[in-house]
VOGU-3710 file (C-alpha; in Angstrom, 3 decimals, decimal comma):
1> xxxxxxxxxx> -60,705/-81,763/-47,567  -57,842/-79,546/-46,570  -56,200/-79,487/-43,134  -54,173/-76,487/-41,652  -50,627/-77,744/-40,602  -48,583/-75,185/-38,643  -45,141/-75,628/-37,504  -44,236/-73,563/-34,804  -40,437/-72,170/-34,892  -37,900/-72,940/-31,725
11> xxxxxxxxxx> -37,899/-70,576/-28,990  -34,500/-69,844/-29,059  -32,526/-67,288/-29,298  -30,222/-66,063/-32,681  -26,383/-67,738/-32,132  -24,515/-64,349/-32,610  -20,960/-66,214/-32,152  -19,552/-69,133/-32,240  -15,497/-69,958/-30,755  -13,088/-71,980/-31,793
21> xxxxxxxxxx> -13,916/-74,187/-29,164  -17,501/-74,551/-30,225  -18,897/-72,763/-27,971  -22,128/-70,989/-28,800  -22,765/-67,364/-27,580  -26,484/-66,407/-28,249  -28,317/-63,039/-28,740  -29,859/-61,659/-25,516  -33,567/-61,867/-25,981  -35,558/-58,244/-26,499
31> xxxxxxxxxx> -37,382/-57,065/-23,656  -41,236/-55,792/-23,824  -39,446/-52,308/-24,407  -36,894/-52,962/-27,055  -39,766/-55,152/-28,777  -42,361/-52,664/-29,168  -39,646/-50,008/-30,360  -38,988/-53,259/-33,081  -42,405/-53,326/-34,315  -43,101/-49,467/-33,876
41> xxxxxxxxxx> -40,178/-49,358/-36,677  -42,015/-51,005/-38,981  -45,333/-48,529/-38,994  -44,886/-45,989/-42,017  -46,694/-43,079/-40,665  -46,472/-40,772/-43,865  -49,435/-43,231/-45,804  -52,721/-41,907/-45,044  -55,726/-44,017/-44,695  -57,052/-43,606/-47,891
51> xxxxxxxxxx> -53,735/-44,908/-49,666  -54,785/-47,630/-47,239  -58,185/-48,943/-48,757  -56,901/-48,271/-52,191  -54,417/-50,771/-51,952  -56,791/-52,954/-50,479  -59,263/-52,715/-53,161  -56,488/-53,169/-55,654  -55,627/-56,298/-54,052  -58,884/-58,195/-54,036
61> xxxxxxxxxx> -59,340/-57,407/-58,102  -55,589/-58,907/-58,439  -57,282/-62,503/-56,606  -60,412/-62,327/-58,657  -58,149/-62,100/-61,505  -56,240/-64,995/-60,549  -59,300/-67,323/-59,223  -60,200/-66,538/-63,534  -57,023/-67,877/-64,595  -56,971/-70,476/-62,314
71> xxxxxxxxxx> -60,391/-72,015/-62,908  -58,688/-74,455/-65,650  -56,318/-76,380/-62,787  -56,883/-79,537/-61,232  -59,057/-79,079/-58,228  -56,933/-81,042/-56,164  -54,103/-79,120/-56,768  -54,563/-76,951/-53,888  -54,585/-79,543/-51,252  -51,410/-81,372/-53,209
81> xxxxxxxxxx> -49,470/-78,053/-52,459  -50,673/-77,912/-49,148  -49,770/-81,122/-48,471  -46,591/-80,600/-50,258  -45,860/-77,770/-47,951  -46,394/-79,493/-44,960  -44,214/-82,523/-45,755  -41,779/-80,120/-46,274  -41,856/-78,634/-42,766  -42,252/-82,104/-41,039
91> xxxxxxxxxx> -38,551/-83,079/-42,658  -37,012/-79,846/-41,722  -38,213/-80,467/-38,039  -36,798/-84,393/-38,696  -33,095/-83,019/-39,125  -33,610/-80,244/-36,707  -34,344/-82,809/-34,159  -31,431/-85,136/-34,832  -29,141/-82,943/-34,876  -30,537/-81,958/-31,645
101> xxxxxxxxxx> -29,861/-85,191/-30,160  -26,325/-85,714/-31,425  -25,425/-82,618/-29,068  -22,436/-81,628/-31,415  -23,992/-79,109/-33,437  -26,457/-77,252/-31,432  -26,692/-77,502/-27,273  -30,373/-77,307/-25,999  -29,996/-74,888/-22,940  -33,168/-73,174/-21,399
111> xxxxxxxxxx> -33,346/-69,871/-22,221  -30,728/-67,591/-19,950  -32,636/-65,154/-17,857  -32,435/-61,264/-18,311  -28,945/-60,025/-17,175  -28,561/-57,356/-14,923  -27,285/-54,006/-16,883  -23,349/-54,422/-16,603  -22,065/-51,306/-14,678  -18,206/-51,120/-16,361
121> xxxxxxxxxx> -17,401/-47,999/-14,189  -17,989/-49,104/-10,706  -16,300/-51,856/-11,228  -13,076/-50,040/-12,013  -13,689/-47,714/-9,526  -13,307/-50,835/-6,778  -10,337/-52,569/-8,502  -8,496/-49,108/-8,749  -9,278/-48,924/-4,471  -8,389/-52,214/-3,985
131> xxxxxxxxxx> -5,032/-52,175/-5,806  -4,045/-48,820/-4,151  -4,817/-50,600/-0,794  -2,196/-53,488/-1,766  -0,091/-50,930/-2,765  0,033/-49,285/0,528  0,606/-52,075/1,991  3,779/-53,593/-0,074  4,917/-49,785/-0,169  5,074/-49,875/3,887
141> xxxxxxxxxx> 6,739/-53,222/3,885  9,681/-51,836/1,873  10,030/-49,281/3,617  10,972/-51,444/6,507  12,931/-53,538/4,651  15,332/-50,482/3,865  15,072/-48,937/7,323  15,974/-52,357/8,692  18,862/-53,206/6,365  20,386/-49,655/6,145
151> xxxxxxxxxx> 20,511/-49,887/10,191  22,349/-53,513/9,793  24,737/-52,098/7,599  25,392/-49,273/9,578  25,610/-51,887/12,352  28,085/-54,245/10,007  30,674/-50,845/8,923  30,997/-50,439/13,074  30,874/-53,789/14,279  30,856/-57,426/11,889
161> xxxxxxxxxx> 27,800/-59,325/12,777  28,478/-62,590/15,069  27,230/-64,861/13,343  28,534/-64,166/9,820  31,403/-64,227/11,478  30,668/-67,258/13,050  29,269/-68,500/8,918  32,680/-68,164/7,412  35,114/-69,679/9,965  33,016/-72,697/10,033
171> xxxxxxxxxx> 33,557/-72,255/6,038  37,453/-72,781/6,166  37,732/-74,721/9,777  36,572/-77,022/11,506  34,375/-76,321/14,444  32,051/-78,423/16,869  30,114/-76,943/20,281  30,873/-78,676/23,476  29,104/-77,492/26,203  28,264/-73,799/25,902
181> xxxxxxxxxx> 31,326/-73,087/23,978  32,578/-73,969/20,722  35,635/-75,760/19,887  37,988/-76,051/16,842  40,407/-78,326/15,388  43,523/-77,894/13,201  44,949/-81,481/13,310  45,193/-83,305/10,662  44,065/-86,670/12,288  41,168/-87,167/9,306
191> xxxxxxxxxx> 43,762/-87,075/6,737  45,223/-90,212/9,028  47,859/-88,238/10,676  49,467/-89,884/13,661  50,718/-86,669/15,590  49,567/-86,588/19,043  50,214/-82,569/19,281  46,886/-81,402/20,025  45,327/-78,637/17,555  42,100/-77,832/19,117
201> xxxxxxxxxx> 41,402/-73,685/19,703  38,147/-71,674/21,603  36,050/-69,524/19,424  34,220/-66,951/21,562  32,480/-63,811/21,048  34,337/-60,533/21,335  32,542/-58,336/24,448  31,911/-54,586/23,283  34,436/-53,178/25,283  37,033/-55,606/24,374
211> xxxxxxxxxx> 36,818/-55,826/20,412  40,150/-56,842/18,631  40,698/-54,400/16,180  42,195/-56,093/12,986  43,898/-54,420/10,193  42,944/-56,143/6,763  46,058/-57,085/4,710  47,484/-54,326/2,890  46,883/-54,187/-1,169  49,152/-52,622/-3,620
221> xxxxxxxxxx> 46,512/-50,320/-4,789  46,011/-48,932/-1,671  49,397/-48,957/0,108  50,212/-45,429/-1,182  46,418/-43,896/-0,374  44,930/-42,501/2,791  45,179/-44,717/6,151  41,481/-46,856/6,210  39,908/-47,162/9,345  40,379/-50,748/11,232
231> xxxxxxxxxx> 37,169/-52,748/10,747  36,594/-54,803/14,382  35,875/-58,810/14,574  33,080/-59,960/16,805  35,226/-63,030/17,295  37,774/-64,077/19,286  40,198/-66,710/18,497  42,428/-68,359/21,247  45,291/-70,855/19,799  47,477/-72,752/22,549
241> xxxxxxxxxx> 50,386/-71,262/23,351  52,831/-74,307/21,234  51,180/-73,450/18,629  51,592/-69,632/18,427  53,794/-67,820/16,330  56,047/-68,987/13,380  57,850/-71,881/11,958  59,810/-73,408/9,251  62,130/-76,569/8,358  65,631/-75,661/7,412
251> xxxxxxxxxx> 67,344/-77,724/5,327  71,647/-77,695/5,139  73,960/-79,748/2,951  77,442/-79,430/4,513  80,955/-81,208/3,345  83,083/-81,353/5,615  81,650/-77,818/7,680  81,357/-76,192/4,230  77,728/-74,941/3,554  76,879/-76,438/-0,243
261> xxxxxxxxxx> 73,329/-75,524/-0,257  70,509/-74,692/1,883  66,644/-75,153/1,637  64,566/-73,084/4,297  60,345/-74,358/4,007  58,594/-71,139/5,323  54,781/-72,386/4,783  53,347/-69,080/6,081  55,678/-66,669/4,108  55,621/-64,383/7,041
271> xxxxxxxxxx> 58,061/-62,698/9,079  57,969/-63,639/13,615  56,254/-60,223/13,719  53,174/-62,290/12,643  53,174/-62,946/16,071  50,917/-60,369/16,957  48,072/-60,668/19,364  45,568/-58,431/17,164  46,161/-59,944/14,139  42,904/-61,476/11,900
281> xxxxxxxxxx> 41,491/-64,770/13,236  42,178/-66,099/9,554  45,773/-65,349/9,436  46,087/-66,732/13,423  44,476/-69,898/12,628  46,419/-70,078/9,295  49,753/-69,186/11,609  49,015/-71,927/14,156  48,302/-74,839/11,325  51,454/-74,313/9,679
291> xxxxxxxxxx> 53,203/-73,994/13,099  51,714/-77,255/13,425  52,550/-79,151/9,946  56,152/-77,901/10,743  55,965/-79,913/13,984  54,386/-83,026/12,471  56,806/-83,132/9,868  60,023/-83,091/12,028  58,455/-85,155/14,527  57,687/-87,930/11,435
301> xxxxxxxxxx> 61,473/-87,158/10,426  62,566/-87,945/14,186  60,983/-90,994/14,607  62,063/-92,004/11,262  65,753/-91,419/12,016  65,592/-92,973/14,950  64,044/-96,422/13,633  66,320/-96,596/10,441  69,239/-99,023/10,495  71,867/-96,820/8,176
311> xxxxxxxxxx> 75,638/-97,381/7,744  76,503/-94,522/9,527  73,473/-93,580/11,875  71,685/-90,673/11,963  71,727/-88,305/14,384  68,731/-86,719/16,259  69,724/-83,867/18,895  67,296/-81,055/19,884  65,481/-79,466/17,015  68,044/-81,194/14,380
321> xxxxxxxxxx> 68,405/-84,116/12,307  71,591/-85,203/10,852  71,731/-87,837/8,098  74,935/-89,212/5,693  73,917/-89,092/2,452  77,132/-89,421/0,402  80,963/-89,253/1,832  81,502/-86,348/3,529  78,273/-84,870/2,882  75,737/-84,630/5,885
331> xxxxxxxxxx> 71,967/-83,040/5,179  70,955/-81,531/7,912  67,575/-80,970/9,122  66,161/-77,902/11,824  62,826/-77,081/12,938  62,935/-73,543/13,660  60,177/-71,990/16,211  59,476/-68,494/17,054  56,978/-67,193/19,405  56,277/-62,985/20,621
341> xxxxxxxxxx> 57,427/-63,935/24,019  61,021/-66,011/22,905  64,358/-64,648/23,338  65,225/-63,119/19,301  68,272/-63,372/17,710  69,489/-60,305/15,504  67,837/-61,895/12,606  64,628/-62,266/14,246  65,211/-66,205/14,438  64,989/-68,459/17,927
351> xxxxxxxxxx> 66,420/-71,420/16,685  70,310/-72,338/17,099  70,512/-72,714/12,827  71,201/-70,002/11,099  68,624/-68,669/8,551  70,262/-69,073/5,387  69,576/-66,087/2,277  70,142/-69,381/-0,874  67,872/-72,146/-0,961  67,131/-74,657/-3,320
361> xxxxxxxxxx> 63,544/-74,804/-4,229  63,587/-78,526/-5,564  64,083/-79,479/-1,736  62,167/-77,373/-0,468  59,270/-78,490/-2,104  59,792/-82,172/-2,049  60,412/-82,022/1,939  57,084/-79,856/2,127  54,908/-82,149/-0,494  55,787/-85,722/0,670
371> xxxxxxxxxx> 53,901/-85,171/4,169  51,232/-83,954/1,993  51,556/-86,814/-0,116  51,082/-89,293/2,350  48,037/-87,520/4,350  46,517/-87,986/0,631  46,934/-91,485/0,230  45,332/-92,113/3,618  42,148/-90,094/2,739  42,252/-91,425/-1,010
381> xxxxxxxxxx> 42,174/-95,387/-1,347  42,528/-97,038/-4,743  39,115/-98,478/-6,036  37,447/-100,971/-5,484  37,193/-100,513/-1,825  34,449/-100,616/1,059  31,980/-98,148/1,594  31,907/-99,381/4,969  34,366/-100,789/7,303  38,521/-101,407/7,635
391> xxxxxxxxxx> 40,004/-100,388/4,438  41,712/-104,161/3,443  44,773/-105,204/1,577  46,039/-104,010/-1,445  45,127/-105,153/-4,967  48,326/-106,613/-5,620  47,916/-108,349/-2,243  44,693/-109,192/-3,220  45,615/-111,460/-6,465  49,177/-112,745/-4,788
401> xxxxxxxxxx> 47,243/-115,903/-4,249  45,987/-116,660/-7,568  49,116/-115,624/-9,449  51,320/-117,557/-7,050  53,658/-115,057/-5,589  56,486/-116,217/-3,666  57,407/-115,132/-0,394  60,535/-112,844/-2,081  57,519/-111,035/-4,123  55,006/-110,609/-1,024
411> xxxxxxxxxx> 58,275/-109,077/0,590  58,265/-106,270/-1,342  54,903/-105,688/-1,138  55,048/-104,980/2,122  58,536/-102,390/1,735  58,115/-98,634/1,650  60,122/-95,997/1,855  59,807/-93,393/4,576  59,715/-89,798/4,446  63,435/-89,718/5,517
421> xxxxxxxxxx> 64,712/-92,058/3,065  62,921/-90,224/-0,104  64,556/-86,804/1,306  67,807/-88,366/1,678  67,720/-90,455/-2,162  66,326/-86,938/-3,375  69,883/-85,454/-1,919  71,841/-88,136/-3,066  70,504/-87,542/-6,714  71,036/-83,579/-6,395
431> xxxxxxxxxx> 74,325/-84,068/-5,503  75,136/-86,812/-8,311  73,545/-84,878/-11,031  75,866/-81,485/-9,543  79,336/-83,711/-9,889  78,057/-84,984/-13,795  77,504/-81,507/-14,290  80,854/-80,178/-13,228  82,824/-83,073/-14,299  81,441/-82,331/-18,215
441> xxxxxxxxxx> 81,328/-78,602/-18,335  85,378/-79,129/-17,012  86,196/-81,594/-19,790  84,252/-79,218/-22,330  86,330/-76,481/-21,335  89,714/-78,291/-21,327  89,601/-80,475/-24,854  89,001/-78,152/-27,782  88,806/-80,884/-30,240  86,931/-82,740/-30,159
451> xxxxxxxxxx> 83,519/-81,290/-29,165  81,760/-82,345/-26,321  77,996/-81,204/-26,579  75,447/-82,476/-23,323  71,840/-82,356/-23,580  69,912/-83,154/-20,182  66,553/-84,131/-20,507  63,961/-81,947/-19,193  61,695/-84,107/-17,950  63,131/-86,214/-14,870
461> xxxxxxxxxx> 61,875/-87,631/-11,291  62,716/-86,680/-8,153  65,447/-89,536/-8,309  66,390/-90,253/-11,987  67,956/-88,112/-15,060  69,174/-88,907/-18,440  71,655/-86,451/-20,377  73,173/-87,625/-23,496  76,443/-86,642/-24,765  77,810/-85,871/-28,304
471> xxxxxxxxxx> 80,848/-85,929/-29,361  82,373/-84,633/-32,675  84,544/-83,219/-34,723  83,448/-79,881/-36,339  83,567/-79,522/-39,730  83,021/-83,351/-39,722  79,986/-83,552/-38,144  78,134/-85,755/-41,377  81,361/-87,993/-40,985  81,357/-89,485/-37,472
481> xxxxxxxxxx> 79,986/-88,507/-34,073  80,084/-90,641/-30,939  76,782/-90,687/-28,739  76,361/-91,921/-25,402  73,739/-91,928/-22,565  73,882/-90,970/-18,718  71,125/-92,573/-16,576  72,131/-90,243/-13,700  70,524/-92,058/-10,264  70,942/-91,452/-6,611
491> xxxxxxxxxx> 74,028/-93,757/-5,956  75,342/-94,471/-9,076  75,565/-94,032/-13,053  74,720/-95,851/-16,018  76,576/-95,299/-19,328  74,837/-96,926/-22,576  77,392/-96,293/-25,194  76,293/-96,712/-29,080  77,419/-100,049/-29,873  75,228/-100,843/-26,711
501> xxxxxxxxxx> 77,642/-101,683/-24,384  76,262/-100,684/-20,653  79,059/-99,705/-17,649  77,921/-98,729/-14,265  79,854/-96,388/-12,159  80,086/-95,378/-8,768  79,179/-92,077/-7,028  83,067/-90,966/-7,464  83,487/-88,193/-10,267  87,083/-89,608/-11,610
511> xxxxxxxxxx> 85,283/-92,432/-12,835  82,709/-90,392/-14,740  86,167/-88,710/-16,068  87,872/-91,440/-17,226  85,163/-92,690/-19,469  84,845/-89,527/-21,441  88,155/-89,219/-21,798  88,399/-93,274/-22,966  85,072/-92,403/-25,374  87,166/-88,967/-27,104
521> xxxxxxxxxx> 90,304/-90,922/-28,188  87,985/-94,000/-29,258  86,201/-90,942/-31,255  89,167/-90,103/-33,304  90,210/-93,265/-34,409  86,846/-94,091/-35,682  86,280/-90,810/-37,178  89,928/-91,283/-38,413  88,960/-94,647/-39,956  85,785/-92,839/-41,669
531> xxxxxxxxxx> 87,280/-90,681/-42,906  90,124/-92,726/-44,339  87,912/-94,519/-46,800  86,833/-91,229/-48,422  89,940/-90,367/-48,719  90,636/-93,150/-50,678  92,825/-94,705/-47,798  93,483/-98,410/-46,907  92,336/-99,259/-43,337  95,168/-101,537/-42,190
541> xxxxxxxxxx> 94,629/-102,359/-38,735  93,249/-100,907/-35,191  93,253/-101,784/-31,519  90,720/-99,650/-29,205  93,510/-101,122/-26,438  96,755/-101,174/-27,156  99,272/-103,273/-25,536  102,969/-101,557/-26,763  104,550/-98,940/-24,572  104,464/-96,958/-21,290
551> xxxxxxxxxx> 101,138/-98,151/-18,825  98,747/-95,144/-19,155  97,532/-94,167/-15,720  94,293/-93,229/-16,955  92,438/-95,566/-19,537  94,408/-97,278/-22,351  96,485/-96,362/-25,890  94,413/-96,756/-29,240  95,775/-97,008/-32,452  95,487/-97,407/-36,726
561> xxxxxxxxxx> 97,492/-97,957/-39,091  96,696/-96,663/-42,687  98,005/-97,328/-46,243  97,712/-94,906/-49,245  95,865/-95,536/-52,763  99,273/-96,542/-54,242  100,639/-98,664/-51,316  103,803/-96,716/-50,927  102,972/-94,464/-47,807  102,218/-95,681/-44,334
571> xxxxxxxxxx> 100,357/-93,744/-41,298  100,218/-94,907/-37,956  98,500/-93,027/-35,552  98,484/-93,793/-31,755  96,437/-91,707/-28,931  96,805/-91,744/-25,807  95,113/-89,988/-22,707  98,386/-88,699/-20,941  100,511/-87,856/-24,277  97,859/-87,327/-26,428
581> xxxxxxxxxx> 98,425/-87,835/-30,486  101,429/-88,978/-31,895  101,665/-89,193/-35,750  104,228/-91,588/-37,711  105,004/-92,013/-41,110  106,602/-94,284/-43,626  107,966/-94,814/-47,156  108,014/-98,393/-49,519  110,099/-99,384/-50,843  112,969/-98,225/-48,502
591> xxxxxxxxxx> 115,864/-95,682/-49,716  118,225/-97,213/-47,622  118,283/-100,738/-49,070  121,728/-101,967/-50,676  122,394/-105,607/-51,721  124,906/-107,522/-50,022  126,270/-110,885/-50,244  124,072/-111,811/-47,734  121,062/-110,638/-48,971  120,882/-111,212/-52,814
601> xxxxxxxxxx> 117,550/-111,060/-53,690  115,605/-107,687/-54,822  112,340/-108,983/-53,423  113,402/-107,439/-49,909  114,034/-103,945/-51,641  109,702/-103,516/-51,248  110,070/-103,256/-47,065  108,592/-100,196/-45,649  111,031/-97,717/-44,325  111,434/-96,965/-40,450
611> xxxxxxxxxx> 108,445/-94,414/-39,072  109,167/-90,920/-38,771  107,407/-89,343/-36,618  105,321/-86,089/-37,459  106,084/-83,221/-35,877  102,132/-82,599/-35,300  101,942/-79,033/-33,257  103,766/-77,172/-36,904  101,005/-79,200/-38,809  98,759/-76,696/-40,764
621> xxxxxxxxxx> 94,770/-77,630/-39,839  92,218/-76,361/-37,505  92,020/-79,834/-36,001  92,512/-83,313/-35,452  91,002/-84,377/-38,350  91,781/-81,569/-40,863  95,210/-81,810/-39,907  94,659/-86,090/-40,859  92,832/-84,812/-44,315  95,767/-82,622/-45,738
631> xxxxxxxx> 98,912/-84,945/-44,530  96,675/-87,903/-46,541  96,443/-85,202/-49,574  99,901/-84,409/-49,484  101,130/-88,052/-49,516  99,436/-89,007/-52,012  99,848/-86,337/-54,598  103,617/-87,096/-53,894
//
């Protein structure tokens, strides 16, 4: 018995695509239309009808031929392929459904309705209107934009905008509104200053009818071109009247009335004609601040001088400060203050000192940087410190407990040195390292041999500098020199000569004097002794301090005394600061020596002779030395 097993395909539609991420994009399904123009396709309308039955008669012999050939098969063979068949088809529709149920190979969507026909056109025809009606409107925004900023610039060329004004002073300056105006300050009470002078000036807006015109500072490229028109400030800037103008410290060194240096501060760099009412509010705030540094920096000096117990006092009368800083030298110190409306000298100046044309610039940036200095060290506190709160002791008052300071230590923790003092060492030191200066350039000029080279160290403090000094011979350079170190301070110096011996002298030049002189005749006899022994010579004796003849009023006599190779010439060589060289010679055994019948015996015919002295300005040489190396040479080849 044979049973008829269809299997009826999916009703899905062909996958035409698949993306990379797995998406599946199927076929659109054919419409009544499209599928009757399918099967219409298939119709070959060139066979006729007859062709038709032919075939069909052709057909049915073919079967009855195969039914014949067939007749010898099993006669359930049929059903077996049948059956076959159908297995077949149920374990296609097996893996079809699992693989429909693991949902990772095929997705089981109902079938997608028909689509409406896409119309590309009309849809580009609305996004080309809509884009030209964004268009529009971002073109009509820039337009106002330009119009708008083109009139503000126009306004800005004619008259500068309030509050960008208003934007950059708060930039440089401090400013804070009280009331309906607003208020600045110039003080510098948050770097810890202690100046009562007030610095507080009004910032108000400039009417129209009453803008300050302001001339912008001239630049070299444009000093030699056409005159630019005066750009206008919408501000106004009013400083108190104390504080108008310009000011400066002067700074004088006088012995005995004599003018030995001057050092004028001018912090602004400007002229009184600064003084000008229409001036830029930068340059009339900048004018006022350093008219008011000047003031907090003589008034510190002032109160300084006044407090400080010195031997001779100092001196504090009007706008001047007089101080002693070495015998007969006085530094004097003069705020000088110049306002539009003051009484000028010829020079320009209001103040009863003189300007003066020299100035040092070492003082004149010291006096200017120690304020500065200390208004640091207010606002900058060593670490660690409090975020919060009184800034406390410091760290070496901190750890006096533990390490068990005594009171002599906790003393000097608690000494500083005011701004007058520092100014005053800082003079002191100038005016040592000038006399050590001109006391060894003199002595370098006046004694020809030996040399006297100075080399002064570069690199020195406010208060301390170290030259060192070379003496030698030249020519004999690799034979001897003498070296010796100045430790030039404020009061005093220290000499550290090479066999380490350390002298300390006063502020007084002579003494500086007298110890080069004492170092150039030590110089020759130990270059004389050096060079001695290559020469063969026998070093007899020496004395750096000789006690036979005249008292030298400056320093003391040296002498040798030298033997030749053979033992039968003697040189003895004495210098001394006031005579200078003297040169002796002698012969053994003596000429002169004739027995008597008091002396019998020959042994006394050896003596040395008496010394001759050398007449030592005809002696051949270039110097010292030299002159030493050929009187040896000649002695002994005699």
């Amino acid at each position: 018995m044979s049973v008829n097993i269809s299997v009826e395909a999916p009703v899905e539609n062909i996958i035409q695509e698949i993306s990379y991420d797995g998406q599946e994009i199927y076929q659109l399904p054919l419409s009544m239309s499209e599928n009757l123009a399918k099967l219409a396709q298939k119709i070959d309308f060139s066979k006729s009808d007859s062709d038709d039955l032919n075939a069909d008669i052709t057909e049915i012999d073919k079967t009855e031929d195969e039914v014949k050939d067939t007749s010898g098969l099993w006669p359930w063979d049929s059903i077996k392929t049948k059956l076959r068949n159908a297995m077949t088809e149920v374990c296609v529709l097996t893996d079809v459904l699992t693989i429909a149920k693991q949902k990772q190979y095929l997705i089981l969507d109902p079938v997608p309705q028909e689509l409406p026909e896409p119309k590309p056109m009309a849809q580009i025809y609305a996004r080309k209107k809509a884009l030209a009606g964004a268009g529009s409107v971002l073109l009509q925004a820039a337009e106002r934009l330009r119009a708008s900023q083109s009139e503000a610039a126009r306004n800005r060329a004619s008259v500068p905008d309030f509050h960008i004004e208003l934007l950059r002073l708060r930039q440089n300056w401090r400013l804070k509104k009280v009331q309906n105006s607003i208020i600045g300050d110039l003080s510098y009470r948050t770097a810890g200053s202690k100046f009562m002078q007030t610095g507080v000036f009004e910032v108000t807006k400039a009417e129209d009818d009453q803008v300050d015109k302001v001339s912008p500072p001239p630049s070299p490229s444009t000093s030699g071109g056409p005159p630019i028109q005066k750009p206008l400030s919408a501000l106004r800037v009013t400083v108190p009247t104390e504080l108008q103008g310009v000011a400066y410290i002067m700074v004088l060194c006088q012995k005995d009335q004599e003018d030995l240096c001057s050092a004028s501060i001018n912090l602004l760099g400007s002229s009184p004609s600064t003084a000008n009412p229409d001036m830029h509010w930068q340059q009339k705030l900048e004018a006022a601040q350093n008219v008011l540094f000047c003031k907090e920096l003589f008034a510190q000096l002032a109160k300084e001088a006044v407090q400080l117990q010195a031997p001779i006092p100092h001196m504090v009368v009007g706008n001047q400060i007089m101080a002693t800083v070495l015998p007969g030298i006085q530094l004097i110190i003069g705020l000088c203050h110049s306002t539009g409306s003051d009484k000028k000298n010829k020079d320009g100046s209001t103040s009863s000192l003189p300007p003066k044309s020299e100035h040092d610039h070492v003082l004149e940036h010291s006096l200017h940087q120690l304020l500065r200095e200390v208004h640091h060290k207010n606002t900058h506190h060593p670490f660690p410190h409090p975020s919060s709160g009184p800034i406390g002791p410091s760290k070496r008052r901190c750890i006096a407990g533990p390490t068990g300071a005594d009171r002599y230590e906790l003393l000097e923790l608690t000494k500083s040195e005011t701004l007058l003092e520092q100014i005053i060492e800082q003079a002191q030191h100038f005016f040592m390292r000038l006399r050590a200066e001109y006391v060894l350039d003199t002595i370098a000029k006046e004694v020809k041999d030996p040399l006297i080279i100075s080399h002064w160290n570069a690199l020195n403090s406010p208060t301390q500098s170290c030259v060192k000094i070379n003496i030698l011979t030249h020519g004999y350079d690799s034979v001897f020199r003498t070296s010796l170190v100045i430790h030039v301070s404020s009061k005093n110096l220290k000499c550290v000569c090479r066999d380490g011996r350390v002298m300390k002298l006063s502020y007084e030049p002579q003494e500086l004097r007298d110890l080069i002189f004492c170092q150039i005749y030590q110089h020759q006899i130990s270059a004389m002794e050096k060079l001695a022994k290559c020469m063969g010579w026998q070093f007899l004796s020496s004395s750096a301090h000789l006690g036979l003849g005249g008292v030298e009023p400056l320093g003391n006599a040296s002498s040798c005394l030298l033997s030749s190779p053979m033992g039968d010439r003697m040189i003895s060589v004495r210098c001394e600061p006031q005579a200078g060289i003297q040169v002796a010679i002698a012969h053994s055994p003596r000429k002169d020596f004739f027995c008597g019948q008091l002396v019998k015996e020959r042994k006394w015919e050896n003596l040395g002779g008496p010394f001759k002295e050398v007449r030592w300005d005809k002696m051949e040489g270039k110097n010292f030395l030299n002159k030493m190396e050929l009187l040896m040479a000649s002695l002994t080849s005699s």
